[in-house]
C-alpha positions as CSV (number, residue, x, y, z in Angstrom):
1,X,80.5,39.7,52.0
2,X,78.3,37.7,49.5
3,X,80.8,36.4,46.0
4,X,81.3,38.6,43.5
5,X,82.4,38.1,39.7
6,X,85.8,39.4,39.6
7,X,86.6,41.3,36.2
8,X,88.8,40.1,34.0
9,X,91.2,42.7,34.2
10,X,91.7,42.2,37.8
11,X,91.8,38.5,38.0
12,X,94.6,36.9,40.1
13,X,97.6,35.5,37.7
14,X,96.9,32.1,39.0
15,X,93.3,32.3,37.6
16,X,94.5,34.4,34.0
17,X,94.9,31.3,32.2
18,X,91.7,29.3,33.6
19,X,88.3,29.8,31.5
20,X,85.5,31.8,33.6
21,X,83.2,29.0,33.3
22,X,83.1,26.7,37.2
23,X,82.8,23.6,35.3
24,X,85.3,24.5,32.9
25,X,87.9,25.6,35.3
26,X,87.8,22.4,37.0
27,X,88.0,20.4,33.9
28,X,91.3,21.9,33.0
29,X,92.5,21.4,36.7
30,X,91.9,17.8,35.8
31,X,93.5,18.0,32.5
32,X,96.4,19.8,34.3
33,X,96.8,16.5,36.9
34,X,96.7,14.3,33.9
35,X,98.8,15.9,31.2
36,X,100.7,18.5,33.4
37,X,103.7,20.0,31.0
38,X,107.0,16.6,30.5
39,X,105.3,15.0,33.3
40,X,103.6,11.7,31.6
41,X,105.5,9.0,32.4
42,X,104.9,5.3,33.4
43,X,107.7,4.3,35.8
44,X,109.0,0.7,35.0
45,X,107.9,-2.2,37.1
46,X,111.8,-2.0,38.6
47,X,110.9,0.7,40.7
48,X,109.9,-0.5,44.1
49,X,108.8,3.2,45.9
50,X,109.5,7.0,45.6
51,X,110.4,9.5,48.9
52,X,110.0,12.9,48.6
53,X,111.7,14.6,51.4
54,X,111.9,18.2,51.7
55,X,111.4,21.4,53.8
56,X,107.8,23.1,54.6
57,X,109.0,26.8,53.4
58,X,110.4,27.8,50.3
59,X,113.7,29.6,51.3
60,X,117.0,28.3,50.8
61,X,117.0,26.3,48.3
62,X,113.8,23.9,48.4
63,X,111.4,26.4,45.7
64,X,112.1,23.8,42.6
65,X,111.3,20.7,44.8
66,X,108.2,22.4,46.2
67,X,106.9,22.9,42.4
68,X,107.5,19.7,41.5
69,X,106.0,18.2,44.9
70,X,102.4,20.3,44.0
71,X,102.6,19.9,39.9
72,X,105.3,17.2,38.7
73,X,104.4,15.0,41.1
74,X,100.9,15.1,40.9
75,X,100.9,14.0,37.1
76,X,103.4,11.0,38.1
77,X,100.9,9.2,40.4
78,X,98.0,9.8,38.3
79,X,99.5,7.6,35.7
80,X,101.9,5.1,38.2
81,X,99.3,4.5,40.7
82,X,100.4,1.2,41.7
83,X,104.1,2.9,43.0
84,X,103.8,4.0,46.7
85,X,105.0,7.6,47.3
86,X,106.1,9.2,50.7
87,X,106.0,12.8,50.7
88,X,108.4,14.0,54.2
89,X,107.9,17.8,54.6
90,X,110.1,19.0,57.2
91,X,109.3,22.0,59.8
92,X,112.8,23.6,60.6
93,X,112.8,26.1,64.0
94,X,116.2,28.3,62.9
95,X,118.3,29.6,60.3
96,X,120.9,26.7,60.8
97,X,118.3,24.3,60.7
98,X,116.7,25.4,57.0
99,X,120.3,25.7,55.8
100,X,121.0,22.3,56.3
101,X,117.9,20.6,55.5
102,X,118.5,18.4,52.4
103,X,115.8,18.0,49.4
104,X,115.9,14.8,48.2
105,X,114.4,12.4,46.1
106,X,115.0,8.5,47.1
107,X,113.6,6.0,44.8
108,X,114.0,2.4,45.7
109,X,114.2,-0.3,43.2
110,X,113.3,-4.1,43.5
111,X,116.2,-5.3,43.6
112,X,117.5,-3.4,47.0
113,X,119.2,-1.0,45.5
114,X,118.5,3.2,46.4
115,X,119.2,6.1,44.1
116,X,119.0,9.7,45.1
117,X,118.3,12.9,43.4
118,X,119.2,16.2,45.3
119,X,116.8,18.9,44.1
120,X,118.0,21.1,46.6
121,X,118.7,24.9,44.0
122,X,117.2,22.7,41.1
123,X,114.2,24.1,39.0
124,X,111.0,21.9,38.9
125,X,111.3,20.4,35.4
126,X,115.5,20.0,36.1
127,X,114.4,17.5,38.8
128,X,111.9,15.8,36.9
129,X,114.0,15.1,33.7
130,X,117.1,13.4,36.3
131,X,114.2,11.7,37.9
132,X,113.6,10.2,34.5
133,X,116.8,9.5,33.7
134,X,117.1,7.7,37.2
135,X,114.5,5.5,37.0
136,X,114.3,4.6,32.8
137,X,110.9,5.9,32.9
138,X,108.7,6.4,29.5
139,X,106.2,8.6,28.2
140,X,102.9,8.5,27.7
141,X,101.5,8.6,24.2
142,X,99.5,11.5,24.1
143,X,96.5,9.5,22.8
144,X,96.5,7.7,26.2
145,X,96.0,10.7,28.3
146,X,92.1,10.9,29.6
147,X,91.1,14.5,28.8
148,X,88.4,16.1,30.2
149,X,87.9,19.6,28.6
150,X,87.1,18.6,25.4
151,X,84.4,16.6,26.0
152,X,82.8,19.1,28.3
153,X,83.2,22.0,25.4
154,X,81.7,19.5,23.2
155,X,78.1,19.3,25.4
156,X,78.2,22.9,25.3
């Protein structure tokens, strides 16, 4: 079946917000990487690494850490690129399995030390602000976020 323009009307929800235009839509998927919503912020030169450790499927539990594995976390390593980050995303067989796999957040300092976050029921942006907390870290001006939208409206 050859592409076809889907109407407005009938456009997916993930699309709704996105502008029509190809060129457009992935300018604001960069902008979105860059400046995605309380998600600019430079980590402090204390923190040593970041694990991500979570479950493949949604259920029980693991939906906020999934959202801020595929948005939050996406906007922290575009502006802390020098901060390695493991991402562990855990298959589980049975019932008992998903129920007790844990959704966690390790972040390892310089010094030796370890502190954990467990985003397991916890919305996305929940996680992110003790994340902050955690690790001291502090936002980015907004004049220091690279956006690319603007400039591509501006050509026209």
């Amino acid at each position: 079946m050859p592409y076809q323009k889907i109407p407005k009307a009938l456009r997916p929800l993930y699309l709704k917000g996105l502008p029509s235009s190809r060129t457009l839509k992935q300018a604001s998927h960069l902008d979105l990487i860059a400046n995605y919503p309380n998600s600019a912020y430079v980590l402090p030169k204390e923190v040593a690494k970041i694990e991500v450790l979570f479950k493949k499927h949604n259920a029980y539990g693991h939906m906020g850490m999934r959202q801020f594995w595929k948005y939050n976390l996406k906007t922290l390593c575009f502006h802390n690129p020098t901060v390695p980050i493991e991402v562990m995303r855990i298959e589980c067989g049975t019932r008992d399995e998903q129920l007790k796999c844990p959704a966690l957040i390790r972040t390892h300092f310089r010094d030796g030390t370890m502190a954990t976050i467990n985003g397991k029921d916890k919305h996305s942006s929940a996680i992110m602000e003790e994340l902050v907390k955690v690790t001291s870290a502090q936002r980015v001006p907004e004049s220091e976020i690279p956006l690319v939208a603007p400039s591509v409206t501006a050509r026209g």
